[in-house]
ROLUMNU-910100 format. One line per 4 residues: number of its first residue (from 1); for each residue x, y, z of N, C-alpha, C. Coordinates in Angstrom, 2 decimals, m for minus. Layout:
REM ROLUMNU-910100
NUM> X:Y:Z:X:Y:Z:X:Y:Z | ... .
//
This chain:
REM ROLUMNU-910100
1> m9.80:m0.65:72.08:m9.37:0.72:71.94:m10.51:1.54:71.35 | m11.04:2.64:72.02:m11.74:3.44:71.56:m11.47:4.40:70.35 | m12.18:5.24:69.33:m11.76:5.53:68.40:m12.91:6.90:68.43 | m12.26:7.75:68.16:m13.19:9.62:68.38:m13.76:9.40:66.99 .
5> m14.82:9.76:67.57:m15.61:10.21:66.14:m15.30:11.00:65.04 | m14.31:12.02:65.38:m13.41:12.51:64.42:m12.61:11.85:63.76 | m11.60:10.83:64.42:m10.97:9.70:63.70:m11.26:8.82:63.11 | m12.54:8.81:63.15:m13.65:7.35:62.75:m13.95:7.96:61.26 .
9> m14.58:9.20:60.99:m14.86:10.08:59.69:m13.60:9.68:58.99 | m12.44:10.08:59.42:m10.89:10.19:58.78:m10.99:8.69:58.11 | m10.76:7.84:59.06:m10.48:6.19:58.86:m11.32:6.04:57.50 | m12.82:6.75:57.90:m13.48:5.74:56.63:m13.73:6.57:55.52 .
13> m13.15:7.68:55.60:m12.95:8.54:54.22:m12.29:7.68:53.39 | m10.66:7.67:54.51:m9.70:6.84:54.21:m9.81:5.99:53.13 | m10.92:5.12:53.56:m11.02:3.66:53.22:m11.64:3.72:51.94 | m12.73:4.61:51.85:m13.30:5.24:50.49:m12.84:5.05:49.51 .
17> m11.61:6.70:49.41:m10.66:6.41:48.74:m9.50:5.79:48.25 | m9.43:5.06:49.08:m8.49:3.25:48.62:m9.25:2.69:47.51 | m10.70:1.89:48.74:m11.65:1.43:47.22:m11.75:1.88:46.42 | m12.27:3.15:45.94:m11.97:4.11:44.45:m11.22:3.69:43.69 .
21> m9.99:3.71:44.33:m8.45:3.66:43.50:m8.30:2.24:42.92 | m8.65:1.37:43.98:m8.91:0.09:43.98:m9.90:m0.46:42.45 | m11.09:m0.38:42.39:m12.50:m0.11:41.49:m11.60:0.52:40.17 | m11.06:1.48:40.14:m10.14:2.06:39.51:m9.26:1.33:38.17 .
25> m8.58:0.78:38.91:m7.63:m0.36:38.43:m8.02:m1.63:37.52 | m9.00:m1.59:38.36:m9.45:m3.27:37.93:m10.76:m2.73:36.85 | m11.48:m1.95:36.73:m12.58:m2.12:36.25:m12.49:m2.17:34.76 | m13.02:m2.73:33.99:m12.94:m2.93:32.45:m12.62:m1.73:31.70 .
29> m11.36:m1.32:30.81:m11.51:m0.13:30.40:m12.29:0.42:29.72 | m12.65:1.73:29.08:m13.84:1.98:28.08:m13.30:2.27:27.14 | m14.35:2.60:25.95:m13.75:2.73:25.13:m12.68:3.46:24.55 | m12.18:5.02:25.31:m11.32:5.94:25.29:m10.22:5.36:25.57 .
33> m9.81:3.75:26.74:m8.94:3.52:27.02:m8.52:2.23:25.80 | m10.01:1.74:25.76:m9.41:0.80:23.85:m9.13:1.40:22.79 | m9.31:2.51:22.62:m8.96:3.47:21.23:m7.22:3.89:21.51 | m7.38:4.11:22.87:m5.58:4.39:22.83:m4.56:3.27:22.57 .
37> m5.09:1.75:22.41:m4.40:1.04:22.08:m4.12:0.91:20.67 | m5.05:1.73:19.67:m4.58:1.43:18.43:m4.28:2.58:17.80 | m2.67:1.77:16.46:m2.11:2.19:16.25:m2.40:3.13:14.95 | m1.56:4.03:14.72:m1.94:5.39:14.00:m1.57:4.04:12.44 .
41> m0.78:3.61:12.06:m0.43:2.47:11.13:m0.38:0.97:11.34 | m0.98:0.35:10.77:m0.65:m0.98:10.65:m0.13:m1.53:9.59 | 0.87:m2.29:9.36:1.63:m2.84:8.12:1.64:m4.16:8.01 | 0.66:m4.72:7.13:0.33:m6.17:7.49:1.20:m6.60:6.05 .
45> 2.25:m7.20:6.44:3.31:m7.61:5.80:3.78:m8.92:4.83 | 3.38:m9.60:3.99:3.68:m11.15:3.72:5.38:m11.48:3.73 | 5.46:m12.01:4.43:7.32:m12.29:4.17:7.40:m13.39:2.69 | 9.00:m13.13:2.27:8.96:m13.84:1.14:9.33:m15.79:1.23 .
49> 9.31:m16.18:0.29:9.64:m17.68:0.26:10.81:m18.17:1.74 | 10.72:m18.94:2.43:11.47:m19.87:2.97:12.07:m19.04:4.40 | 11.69:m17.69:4.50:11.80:m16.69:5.54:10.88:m17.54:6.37 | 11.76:m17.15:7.77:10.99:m18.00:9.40:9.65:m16.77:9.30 .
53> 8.80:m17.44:9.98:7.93:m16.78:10.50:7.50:m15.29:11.14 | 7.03:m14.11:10.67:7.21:m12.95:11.23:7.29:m12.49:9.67 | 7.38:m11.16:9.96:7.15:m9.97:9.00:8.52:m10.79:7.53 | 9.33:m10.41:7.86:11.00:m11.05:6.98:12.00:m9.85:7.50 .
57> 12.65:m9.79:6.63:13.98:m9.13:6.42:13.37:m7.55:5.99 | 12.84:m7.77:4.75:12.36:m6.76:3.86:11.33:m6.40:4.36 | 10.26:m6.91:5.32:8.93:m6.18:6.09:9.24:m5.14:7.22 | 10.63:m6.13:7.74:11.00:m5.45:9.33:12.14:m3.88:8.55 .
61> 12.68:m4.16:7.70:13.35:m3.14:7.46:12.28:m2.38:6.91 | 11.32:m1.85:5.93:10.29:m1.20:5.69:9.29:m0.78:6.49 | 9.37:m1.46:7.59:8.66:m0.88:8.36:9.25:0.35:9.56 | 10.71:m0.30:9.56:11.42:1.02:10.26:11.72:1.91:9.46 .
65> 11.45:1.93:8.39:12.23:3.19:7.32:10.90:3.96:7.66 | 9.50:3.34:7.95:8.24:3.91:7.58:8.23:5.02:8.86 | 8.73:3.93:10.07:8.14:4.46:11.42:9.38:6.00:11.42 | 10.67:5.74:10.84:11.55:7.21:10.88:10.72:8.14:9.98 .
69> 9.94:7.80:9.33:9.75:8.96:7.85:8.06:9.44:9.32 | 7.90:8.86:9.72:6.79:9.65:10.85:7.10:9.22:11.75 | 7.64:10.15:12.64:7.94:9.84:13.70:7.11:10.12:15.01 | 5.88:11.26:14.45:4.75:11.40:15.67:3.81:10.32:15.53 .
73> 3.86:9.41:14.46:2.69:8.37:14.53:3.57:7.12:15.37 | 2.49:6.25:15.53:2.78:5.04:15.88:2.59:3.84:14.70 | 3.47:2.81:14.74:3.21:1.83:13.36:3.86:0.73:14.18 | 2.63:0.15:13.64:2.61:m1.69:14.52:2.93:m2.61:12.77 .
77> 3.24:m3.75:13.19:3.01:m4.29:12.38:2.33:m5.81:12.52 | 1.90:m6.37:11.09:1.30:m8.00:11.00:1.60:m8.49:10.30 | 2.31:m10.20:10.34:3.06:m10.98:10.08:1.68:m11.61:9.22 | 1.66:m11.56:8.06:0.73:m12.35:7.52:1.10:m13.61:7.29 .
81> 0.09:m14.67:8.14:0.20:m16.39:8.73:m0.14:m17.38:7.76 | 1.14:m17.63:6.86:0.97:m18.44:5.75:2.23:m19.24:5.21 | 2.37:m20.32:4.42:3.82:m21.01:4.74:4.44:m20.23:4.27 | 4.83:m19.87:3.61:6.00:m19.15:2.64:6.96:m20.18:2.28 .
85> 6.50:m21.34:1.82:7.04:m22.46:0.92:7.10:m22.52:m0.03 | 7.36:m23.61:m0.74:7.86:m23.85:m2.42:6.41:m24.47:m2.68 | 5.45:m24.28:m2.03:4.33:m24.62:m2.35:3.43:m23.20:m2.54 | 3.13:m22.84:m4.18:3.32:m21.24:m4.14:1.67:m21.59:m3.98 .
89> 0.86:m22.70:m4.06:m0.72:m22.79:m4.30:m0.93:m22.25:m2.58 | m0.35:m22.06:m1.81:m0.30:m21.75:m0.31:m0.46:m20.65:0.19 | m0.01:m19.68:m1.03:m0.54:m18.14:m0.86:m1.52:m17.67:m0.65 | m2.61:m18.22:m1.14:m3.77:m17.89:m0.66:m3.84:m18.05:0.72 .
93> m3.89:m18.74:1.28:m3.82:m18.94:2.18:m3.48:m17.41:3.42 | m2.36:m17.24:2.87:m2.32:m15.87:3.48:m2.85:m14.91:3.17 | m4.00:m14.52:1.64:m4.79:m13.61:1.86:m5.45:m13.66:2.44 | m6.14:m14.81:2.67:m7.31:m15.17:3.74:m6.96:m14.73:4.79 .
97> m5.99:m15.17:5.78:m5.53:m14.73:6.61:m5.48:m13.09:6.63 | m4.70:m12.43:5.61:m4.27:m10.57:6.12:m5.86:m10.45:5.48 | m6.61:m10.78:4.92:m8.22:m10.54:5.13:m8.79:m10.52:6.17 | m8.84:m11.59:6.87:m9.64:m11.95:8.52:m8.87:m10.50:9.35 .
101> m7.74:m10.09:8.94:m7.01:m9.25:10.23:m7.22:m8.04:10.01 | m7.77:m7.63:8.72:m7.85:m6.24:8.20:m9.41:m6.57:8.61 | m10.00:m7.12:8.60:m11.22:m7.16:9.15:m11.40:m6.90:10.66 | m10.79:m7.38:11.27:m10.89:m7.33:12.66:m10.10:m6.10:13.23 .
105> m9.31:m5.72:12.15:m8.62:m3.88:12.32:m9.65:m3.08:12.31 | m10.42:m3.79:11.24:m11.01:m2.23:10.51:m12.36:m2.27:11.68 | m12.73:m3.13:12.22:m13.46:m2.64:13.24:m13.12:m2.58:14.49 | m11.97:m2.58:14.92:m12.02:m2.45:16.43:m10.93:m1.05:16.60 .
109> m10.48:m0.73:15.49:m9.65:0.40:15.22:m9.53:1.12:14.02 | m11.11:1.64:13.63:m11.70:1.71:12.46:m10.68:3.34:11.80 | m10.00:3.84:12.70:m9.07:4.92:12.27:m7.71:4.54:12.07 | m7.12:3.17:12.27:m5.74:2.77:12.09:m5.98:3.00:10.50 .
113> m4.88:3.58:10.16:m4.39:3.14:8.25:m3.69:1.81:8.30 | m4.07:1.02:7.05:m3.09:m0.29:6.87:m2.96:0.34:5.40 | m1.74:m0.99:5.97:m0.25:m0.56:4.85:m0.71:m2.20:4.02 | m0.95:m2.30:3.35:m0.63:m3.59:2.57:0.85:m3.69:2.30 .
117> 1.75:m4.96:2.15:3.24:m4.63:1.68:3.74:m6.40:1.74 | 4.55:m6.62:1.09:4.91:m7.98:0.68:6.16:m8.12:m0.08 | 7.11:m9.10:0.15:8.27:m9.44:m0.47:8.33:m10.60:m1.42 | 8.06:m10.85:m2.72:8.41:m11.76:m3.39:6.70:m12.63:m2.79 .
121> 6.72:m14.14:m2.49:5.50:m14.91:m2.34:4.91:m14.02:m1.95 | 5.00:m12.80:m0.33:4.64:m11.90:0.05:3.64:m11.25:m0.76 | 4.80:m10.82:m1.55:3.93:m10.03:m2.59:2.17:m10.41:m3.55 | 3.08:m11.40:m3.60:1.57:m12.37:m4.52:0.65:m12.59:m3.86 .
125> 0.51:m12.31:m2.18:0.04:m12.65:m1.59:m1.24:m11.12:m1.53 | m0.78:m10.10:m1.36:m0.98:m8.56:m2.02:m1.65:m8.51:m3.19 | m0.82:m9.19:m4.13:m1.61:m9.06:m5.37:m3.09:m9.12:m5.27 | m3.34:m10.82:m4.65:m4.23:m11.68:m4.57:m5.88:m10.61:m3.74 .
129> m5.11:m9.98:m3.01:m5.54:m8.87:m2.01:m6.91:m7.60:m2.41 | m5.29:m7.20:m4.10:m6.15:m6.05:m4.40:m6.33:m6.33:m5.75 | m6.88:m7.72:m6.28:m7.23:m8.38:m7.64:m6.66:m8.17:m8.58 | m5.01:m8.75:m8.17:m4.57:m8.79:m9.63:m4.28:m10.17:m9.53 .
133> m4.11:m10.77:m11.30:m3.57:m12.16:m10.78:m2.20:m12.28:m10.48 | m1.73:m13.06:m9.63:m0.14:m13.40:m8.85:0.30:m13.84:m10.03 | 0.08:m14.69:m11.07:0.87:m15.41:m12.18:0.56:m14.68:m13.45 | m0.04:m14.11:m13.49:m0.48:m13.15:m15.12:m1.71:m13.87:m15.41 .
137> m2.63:m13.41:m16.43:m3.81:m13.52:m16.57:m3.69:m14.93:m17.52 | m3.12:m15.11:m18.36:m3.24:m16.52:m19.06:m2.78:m17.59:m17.66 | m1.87:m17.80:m16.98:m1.24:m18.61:m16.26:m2.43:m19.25:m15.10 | m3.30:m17.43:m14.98:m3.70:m17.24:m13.82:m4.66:m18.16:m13.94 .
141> m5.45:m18.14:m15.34:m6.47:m18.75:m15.91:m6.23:m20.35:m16.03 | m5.07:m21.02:m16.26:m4.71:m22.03:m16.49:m4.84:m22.81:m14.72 | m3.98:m22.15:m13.82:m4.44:m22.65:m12.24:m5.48:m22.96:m12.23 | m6.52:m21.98:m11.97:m8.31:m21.84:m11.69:m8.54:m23.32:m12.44 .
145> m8.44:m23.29:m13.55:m9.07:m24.91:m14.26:m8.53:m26.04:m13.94 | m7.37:m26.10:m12.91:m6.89:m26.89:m12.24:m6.85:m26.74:m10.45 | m7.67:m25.99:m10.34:m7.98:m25.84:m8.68:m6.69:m25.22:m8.25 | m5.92:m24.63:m8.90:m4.94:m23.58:m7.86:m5.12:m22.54:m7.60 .
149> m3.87:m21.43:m7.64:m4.04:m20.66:m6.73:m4.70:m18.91:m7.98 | m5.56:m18.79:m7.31:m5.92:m17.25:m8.84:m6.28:m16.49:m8.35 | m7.58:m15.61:m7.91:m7.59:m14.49:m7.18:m8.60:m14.36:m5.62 | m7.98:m15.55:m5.24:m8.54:m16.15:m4.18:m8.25:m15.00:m2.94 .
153> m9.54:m14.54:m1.93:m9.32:m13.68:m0.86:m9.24:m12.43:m1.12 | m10.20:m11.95:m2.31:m10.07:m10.49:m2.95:m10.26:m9.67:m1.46 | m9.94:m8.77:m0.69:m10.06:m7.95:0.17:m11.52:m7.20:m0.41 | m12.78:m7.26:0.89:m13.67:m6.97:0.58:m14.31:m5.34:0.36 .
157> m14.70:m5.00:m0.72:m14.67:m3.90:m1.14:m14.79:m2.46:0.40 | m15.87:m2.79:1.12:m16.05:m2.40:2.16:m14.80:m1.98:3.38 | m13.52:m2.88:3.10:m12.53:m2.13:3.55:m11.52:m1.64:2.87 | m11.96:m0.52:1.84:m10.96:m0.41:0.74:m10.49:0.94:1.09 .
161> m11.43:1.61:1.78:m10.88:2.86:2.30:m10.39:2.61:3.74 | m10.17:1.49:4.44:m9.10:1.03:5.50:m7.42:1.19:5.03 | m7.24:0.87:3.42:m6.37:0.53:2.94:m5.97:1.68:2.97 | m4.64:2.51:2.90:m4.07:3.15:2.93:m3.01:3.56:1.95 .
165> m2.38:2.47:1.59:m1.42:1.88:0.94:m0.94:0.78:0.74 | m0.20:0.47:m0.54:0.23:m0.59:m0.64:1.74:m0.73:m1.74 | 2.77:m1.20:m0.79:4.55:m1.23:m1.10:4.32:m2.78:m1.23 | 4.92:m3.66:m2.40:5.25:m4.78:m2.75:7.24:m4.66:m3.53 .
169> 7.77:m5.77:m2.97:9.10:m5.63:m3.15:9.55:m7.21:m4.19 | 9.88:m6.86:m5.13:10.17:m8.50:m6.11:8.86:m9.48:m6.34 | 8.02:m8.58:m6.88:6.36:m8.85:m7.06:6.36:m9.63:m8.32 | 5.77:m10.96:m8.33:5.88:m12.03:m9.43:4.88:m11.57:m10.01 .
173> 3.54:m10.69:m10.00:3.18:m10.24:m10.78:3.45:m9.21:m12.32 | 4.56:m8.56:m11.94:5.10:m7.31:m12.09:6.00:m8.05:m13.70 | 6.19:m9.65:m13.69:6.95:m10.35:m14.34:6.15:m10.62:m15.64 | 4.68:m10.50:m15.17:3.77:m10.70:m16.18:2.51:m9.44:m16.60 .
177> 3.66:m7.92:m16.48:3.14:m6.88:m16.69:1.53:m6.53:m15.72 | 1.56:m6.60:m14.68:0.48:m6.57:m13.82:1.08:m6.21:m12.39 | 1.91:m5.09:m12.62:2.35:m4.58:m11.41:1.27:m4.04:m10.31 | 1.75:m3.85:m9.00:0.44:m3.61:m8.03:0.16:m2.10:m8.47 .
181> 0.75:m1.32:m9.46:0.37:m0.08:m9.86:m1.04:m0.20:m10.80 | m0.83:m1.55:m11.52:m2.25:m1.40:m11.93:m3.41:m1.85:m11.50 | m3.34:m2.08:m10.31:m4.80:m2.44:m9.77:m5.72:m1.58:m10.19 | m6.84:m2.12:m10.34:m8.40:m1.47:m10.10:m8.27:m0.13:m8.94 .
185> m8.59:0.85:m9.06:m9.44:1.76:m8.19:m10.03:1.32:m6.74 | m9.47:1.51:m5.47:m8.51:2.60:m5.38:m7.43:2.37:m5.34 | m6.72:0.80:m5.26:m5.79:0.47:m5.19:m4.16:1.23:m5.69 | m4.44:1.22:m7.27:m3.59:1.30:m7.83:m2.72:2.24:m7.74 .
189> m3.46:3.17:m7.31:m3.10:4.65:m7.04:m2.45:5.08:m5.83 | m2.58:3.77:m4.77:m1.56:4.38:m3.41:m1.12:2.98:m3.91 | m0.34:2.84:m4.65:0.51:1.58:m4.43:2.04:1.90:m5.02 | 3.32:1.25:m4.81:4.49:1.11:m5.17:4.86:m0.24:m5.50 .
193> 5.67:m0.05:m6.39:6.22:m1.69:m6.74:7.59:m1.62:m7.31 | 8.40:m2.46:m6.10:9.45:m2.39:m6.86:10.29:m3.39:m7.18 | 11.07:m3.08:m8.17:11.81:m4.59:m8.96:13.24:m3.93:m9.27 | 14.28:m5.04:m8.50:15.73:m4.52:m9.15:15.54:m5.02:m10.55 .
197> 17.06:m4.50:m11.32:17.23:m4.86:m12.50:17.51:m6.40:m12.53 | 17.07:m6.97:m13.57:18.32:m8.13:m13.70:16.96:m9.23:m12.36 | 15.81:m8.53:m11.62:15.77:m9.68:m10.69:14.49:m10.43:m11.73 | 14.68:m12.09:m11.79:14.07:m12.96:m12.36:12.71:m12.89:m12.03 .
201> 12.02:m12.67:m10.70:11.09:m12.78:m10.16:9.83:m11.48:m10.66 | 10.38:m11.13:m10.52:9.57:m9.31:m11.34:9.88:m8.92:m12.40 | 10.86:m9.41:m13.09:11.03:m8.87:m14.37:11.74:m10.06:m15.11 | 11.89:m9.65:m16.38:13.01:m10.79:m17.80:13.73:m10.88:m17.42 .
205> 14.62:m10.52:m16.29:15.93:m10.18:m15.97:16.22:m12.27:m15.84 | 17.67:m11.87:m15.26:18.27:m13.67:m15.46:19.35:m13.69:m14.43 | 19.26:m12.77:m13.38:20.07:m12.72:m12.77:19.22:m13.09:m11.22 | 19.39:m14.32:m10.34:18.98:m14.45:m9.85:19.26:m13.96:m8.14 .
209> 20.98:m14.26:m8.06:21.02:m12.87:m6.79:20.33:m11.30:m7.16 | 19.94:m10.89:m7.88:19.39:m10.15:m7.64:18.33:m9.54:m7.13 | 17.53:m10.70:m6.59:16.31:m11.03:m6.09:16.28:m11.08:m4.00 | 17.69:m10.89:m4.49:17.82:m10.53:m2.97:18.68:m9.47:m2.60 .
213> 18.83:m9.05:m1.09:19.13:m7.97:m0.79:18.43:m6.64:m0.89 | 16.79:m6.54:m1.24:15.96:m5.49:m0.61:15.69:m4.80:0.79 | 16.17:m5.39:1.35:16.25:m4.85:3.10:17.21:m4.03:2.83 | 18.11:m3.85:2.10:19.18:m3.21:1.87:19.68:m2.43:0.73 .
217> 18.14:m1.91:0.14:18.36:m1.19:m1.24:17.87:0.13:m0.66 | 18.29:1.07:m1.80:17.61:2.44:m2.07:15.54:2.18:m2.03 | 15.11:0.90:m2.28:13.92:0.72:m2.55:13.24:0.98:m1.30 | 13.97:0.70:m0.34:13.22:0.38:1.38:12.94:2.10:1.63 .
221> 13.57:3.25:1.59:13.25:4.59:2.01:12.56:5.36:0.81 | 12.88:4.67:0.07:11.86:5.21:m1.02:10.51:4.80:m0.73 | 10.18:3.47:m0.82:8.63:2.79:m0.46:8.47:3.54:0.28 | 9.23:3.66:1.89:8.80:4.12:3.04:8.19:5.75:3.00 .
225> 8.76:6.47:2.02:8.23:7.92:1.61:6.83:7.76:0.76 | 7.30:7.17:m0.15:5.78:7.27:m0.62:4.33:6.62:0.41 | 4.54:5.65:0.77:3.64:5.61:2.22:3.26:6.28:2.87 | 4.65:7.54:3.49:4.56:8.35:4.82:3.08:9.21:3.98 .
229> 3.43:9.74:2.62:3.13:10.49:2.33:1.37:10.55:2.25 | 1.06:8.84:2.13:m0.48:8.41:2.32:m1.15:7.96:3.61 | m0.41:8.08:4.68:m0.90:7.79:6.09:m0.92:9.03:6.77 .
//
């Protein structure tokens, strides 16, 4: 079948613009199209003792109180990867870990804000983060001379203005007057900490249900405001 030279132009315009579209699709995105993948917040979360794997109860609820209190941003979150066992020398473990990830945030999405934030082990895990000790300073001191756990995985100064904030919920520090309010500079100053009455873990208290049910306090939209208010 013969084909007019007019139809022949058409055909392989045609074909042009397929390949284009084609080339299009497939070709590696740039950087405008990797920047749109990251998120306006990140909330790298420690869940507390004996919680499955993932943010917890108290990360996933704080983090939706966060994402309603802004609702034009976007907020991802990170499950900081550590046991959350009765083996509390294990915490470290997960600073190391939300260290390596705030590292690898802070450069491949050097404008995301992170949220530091932690429930109970969680928490200590935070502490450990922004140099306070998890057990109080005599206790803390007593571990170290026995190879446990003390202020192992300090978050390196260099991503301190990554940090954004930092919400801790039933903070075992907080038990030995070293709430995440007093961190060092800049910490201390975007941070929240909160402790029911009566809960054993953060405070003298002796009441040990009280140490639970934060997914479900006045504490979760409160944290979540003071956050909105630093991202």
């Amino acid at each position: 079948m013969k084909i007019g030279r007019v139809t022949f132009h058409r055909l392989a315009a045609r074909l042009v613009t397929i390949a284009a579209a084609l080339f299009s699709t497939l070709a590696v995105p740039g950087p405008s199209a990797v920047a749109a993948t990251c998120p306006d917040v990140d909330v790298v979360f420690g869940r507390g003792t004996g919680e499955p794997a993932g943010v917890g109860r108290v990360g996933q609820a704080f983090a939706d109180a966060l994402q309603a209190q802004i609702p034009g941003k976007t907020v991802t979150t990170y499950a900081v990867n550590y046991p959350a066992s009765y083996d509390f020398l294990a915490a470290q473990d997960g600073a190391i870990d939300a260290s390596q990830h705030i590292r690898a945030m802070a450069s491949q999405c050097p404008n995301t804000r992170i949220v530091l934030g932690g429930y109970s082990q969680g928490a200590a895990v935070v502490d450990m983060l922004i140099g306070i000790p998890p057990l109080g300073d005599k206790l803390d001191t007593l571990s170290n001379k026995f190879g446990g756990v003390g202020m192992a995985a300090p978050l390196s100064s260099d991503l301190a203005s990554n940090v954004a904030a930092v919400a801790v919920f039933g903070n075992p520090a907080t038990r030995f007057s070293n709430p995440a309010t007093s961190a060092a500079p800049p910490y201390g100053a975007r941070a929240i900490d909160m402790c029911k009455n009566g809960d054993p873990i953060c405070s003298r208290g002796h009441n040990p249900f009280a140490h639970d049910g934060y997914e479900t306090s006045d504490f979760i939209p409160q944290a979540a405001g003071f956050v909105a208010g630093l991202v």
